[in-house]
C-alpha positions as YAML, in Angstrom:
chain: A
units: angstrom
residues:
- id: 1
  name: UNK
  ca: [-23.81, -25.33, 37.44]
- id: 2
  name: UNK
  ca: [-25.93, -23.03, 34.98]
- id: 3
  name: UNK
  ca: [-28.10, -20.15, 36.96]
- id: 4
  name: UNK
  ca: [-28.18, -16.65, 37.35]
- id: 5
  name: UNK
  ca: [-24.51, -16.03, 38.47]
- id: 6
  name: UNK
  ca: [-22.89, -16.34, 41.41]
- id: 7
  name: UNK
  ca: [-21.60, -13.53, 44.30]
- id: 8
  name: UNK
  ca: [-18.36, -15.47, 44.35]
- id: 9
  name: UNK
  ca: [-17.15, -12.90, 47.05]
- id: 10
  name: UNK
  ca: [-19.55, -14.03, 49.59]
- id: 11
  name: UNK
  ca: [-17.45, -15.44, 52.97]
- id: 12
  name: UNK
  ca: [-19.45, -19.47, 52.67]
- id: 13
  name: UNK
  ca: [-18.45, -19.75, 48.61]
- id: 14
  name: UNK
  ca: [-15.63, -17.57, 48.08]
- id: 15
  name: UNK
  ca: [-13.24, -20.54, 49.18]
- id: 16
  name: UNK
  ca: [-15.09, -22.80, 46.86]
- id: 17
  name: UNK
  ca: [-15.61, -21.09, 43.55]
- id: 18
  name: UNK
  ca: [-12.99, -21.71, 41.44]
- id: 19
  name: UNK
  ca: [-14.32, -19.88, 38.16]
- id: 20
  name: UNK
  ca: [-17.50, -19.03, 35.52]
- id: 21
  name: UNK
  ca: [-18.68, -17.91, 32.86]
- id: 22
  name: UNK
  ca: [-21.27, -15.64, 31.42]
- id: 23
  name: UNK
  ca: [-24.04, -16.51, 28.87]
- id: 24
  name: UNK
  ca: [-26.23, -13.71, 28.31]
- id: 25
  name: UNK
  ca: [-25.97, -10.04, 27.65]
- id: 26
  name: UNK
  ca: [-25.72, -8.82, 31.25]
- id: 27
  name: UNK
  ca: [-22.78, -6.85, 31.90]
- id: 28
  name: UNK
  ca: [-22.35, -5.94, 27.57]
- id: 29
  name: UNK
  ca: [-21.96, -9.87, 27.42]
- id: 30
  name: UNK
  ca: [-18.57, -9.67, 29.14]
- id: 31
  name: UNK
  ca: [-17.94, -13.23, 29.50]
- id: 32
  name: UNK
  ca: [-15.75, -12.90, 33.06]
- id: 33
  name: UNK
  ca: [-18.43, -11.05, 34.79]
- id: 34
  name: UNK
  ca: [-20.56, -13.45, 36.25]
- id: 35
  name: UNK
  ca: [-22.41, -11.35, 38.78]
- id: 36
  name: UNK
  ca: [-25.82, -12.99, 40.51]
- id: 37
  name: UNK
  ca: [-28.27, -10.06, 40.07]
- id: 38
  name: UNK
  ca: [-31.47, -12.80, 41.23]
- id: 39
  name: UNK
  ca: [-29.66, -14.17, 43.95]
- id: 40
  name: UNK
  ca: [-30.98, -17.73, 43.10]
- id: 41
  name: UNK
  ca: [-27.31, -18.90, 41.67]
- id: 42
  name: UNK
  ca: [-25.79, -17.87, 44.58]
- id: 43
  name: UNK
  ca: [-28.01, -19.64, 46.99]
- id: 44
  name: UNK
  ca: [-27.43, -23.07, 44.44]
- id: 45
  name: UNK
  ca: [-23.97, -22.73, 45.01]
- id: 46
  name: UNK
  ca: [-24.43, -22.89, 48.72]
- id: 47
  name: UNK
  ca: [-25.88, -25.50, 48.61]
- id: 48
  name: UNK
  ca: [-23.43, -27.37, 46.60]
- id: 49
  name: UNK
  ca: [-20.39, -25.55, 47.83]
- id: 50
  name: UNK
  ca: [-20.77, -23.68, 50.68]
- id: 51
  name: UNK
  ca: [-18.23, -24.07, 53.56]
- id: 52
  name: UNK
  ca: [-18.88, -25.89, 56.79]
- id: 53
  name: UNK
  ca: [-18.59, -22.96, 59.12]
- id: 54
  name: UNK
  ca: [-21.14, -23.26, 61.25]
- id: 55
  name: UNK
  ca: [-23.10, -20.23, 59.48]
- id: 56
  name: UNK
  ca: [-26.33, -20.06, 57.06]
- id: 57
  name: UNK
  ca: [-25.56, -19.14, 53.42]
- id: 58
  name: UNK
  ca: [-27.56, -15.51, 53.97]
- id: 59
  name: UNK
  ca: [-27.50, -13.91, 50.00]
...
């Protein structure tokens, strides 16, 4: 998936994400940091990834 990062802490992902990558220059262009600033990359992941736990994907 290709978006605006990912919070791969968050409880419904963090079981799910098993890596990423960064493309732009957020962060000096540090390719490990990967961190959703929009929120919309996190919610995409939920909705490919999340974990059935009975809870909504809240970002």
């Amino acid at each position: 998936m290709l978006d605006s990062g990912c919070d791969i802490s968050h409880p419904d992902l963090k079981e799910n994400i098993i890596g990423g990558l960064n493309f732009t220059n957020d962060d000096g262009g540090d390719k490990t940091i990967f961190t959703d600033y929009l929120g919309h990359g996190t919610h995409v992941a939920g909705i490919i990834a999340a974990t059935d736990n009975g809870k909504e994907l809240l970002v």
